[in-house]
C-alpha positions as CSV (number, residue, x, y, z in Angstrom):
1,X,-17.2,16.4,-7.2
2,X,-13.8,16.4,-6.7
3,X,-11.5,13.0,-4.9
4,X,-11.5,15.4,-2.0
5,X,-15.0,15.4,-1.2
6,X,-15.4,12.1,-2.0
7,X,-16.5,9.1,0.6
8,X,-13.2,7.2,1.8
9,X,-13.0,4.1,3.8
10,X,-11.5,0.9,4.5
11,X,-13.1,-2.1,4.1
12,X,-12.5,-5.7,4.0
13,X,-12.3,-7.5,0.4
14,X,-15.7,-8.9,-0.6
15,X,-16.7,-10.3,-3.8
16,X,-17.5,-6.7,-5.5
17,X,-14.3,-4.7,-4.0
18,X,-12.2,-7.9,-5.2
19,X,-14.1,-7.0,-9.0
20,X,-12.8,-3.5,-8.9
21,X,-9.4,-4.2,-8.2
22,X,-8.9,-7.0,-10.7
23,X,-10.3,-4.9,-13.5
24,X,-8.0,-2.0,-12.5
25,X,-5.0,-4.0,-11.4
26,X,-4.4,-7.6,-12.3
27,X,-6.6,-7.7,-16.2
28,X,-3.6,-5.9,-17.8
29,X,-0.4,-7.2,-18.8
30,X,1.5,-4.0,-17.9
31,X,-0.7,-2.0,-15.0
32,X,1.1,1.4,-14.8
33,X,1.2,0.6,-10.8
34,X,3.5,-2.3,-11.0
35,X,6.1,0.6,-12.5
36,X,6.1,1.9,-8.9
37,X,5.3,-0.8,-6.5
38,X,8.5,-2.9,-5.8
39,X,8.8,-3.4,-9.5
40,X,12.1,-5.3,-9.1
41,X,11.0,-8.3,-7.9
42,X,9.4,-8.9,-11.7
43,X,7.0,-10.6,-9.5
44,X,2.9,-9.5,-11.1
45,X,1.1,-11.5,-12.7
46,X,-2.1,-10.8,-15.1
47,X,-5.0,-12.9,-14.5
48,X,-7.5,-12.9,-17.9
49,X,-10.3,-13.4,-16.1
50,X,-12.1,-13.1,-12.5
51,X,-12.4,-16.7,-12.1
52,X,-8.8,-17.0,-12.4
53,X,-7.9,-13.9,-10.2
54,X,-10.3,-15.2,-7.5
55,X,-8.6,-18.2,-7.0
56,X,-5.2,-16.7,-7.4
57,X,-2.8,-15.7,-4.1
58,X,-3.0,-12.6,-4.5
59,X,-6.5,-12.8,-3.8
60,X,-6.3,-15.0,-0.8
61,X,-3.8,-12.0,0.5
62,X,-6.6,-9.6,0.4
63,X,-8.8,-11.2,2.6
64,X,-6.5,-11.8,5.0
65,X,-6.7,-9.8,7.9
66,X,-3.8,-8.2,6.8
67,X,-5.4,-6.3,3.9
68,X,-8.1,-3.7,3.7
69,X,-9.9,-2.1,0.6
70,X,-9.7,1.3,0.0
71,X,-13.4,2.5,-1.2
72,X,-14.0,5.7,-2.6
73,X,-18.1,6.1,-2.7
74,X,-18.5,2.3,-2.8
75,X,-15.8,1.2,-5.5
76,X,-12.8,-0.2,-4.6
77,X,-9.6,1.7,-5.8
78,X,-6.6,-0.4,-3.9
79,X,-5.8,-1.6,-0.9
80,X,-3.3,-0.9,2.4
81,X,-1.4,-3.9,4.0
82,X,0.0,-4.3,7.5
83,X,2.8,-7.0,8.0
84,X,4.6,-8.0,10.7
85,X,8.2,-8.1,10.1
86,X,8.9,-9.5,13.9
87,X,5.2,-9.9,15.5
88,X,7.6,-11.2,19.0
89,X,9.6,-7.9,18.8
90,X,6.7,-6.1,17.5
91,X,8.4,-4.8,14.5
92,X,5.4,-3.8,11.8
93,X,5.3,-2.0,8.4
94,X,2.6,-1.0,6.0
95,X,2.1,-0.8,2.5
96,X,-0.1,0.9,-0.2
97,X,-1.5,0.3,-3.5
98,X,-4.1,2.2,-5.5
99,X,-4.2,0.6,-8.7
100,X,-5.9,2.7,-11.0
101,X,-3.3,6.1,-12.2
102,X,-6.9,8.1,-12.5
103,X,-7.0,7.9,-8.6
104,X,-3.6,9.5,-7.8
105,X,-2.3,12.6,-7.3
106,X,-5.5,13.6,-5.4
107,X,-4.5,13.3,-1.9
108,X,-5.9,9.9,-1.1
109,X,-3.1,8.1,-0.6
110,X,-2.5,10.6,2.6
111,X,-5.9,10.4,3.8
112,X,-6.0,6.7,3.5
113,X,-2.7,6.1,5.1
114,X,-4.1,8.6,8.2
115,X,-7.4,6.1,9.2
116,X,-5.0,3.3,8.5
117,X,-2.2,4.2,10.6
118,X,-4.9,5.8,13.4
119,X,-6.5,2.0,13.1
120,X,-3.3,0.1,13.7
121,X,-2.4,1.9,16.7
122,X,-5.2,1.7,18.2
123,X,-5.7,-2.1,17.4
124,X,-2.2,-2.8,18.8
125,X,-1.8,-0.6,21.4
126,X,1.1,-2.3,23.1
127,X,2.8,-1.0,19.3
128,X,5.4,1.7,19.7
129,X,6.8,1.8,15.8
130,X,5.1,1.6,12.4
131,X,7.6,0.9,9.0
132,X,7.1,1.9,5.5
133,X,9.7,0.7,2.9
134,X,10.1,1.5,-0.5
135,X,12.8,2.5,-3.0
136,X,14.3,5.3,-4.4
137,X,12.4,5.5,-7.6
138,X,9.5,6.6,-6.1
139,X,9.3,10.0,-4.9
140,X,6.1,10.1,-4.4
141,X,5.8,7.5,-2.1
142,X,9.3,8.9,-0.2
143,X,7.5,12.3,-0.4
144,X,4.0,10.9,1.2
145,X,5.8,9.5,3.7
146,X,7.3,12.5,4.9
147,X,4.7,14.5,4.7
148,X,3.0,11.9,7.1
149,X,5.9,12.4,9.4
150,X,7.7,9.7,8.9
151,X,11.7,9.9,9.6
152,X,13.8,8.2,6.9
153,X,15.5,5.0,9.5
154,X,17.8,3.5,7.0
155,X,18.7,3.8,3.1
156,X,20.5,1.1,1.8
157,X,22.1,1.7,-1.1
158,X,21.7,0.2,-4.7
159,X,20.3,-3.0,-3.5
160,X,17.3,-2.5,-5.8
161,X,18.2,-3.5,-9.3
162,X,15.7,-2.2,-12.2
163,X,15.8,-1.3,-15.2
164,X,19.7,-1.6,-15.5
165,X,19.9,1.0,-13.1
166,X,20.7,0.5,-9.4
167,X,17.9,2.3,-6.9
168,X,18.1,2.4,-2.9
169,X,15.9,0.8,-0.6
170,X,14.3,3.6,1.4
171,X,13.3,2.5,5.1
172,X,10.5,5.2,7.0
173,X,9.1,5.1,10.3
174,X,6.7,6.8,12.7
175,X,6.2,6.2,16.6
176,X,3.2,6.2,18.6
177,X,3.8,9.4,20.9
178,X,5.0,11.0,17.3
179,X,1.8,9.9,15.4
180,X,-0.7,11.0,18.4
181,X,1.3,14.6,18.8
């Protein structure tokens, strides 16, 4: 069966889904995903065991209400994020993460970010603008986003330091009326 045909939902973090992703993304000292997700912060932390990751931040982050899990058939592969930059000016961006590299490259990050986008607006309706940011040394997140048809807001250049190379942070965003057309 291919990732395509494959059962995809969003959930909230329970004890299981909170299994999955430690095992694919915080048990390793070098997860290939923290190469791509905002890797200049130098901010990830490996967690030996469970117990450890349970208790851990990043753990009380994904049961917050701003985190959901993204399941495929009943395992949980990552997770999308909705933060509020400005919740008085209603100024709100997303974020991704699917932790394990076996699950890219198979469209789910698209079809995720559709029932996750659909969801906010229609949680928020008074919410005219969603925000994505990234950086330039990720295409495929750039390219996701466009294809999800996002417009690239802002770029500001070589503000991302990484690698001793300088990268751009990459702004997107989509509007309501542009999202429901």
């Amino acid at each position: 069966m291919t990732q395509k045909n494959k059962l995809l939902t969003l959930s909230s973090f329970n004890s299981q889904y909170l299994k999955h992703i430690w095992r694919d993304g915080f048990q390793d000292e070098n997860p290939e995903w923290t190469k791509w997700n905002a890797p200049y912060f130098n901010d990830y932390h490996a967690y030996p065991s469970f117990s450890q990751f349970e208790h851990s931040p990043i753990t009380d982050y994904l049961l917050s209400d701003s985190c959901k899990c993204i399941c495929l058939d009943g395992k949980g592969i990552g997770m999308v994020s909705k933060n509020w930059i400005d919740e008085v000016t209603r100024w709100l961006e997303i974020g991704i993460v699917i932790y394990n590299p076996t699950y890219w490259h198979g469209g789910i990050g698209g079809r995720v970010l559709k029932i996750w986008i659909s969801e906010i607006f229609d949680q928020y309706p008074e919410l005219e603008h969603i925000g994505l940011t990234t950086w330039s040394g990720n295409s495929r997140m750039i390219h996701l986003a466009q294809k999800l048809g996002f417009k690239k807001e802002a770029q500001i250049r070589k503000v991302r330091f990484y690698k001793e190379k300088y990268y751009d942070c990459m702004k997107y965003g989509i509007l309501r009326d542009e999202w429901i057309n």
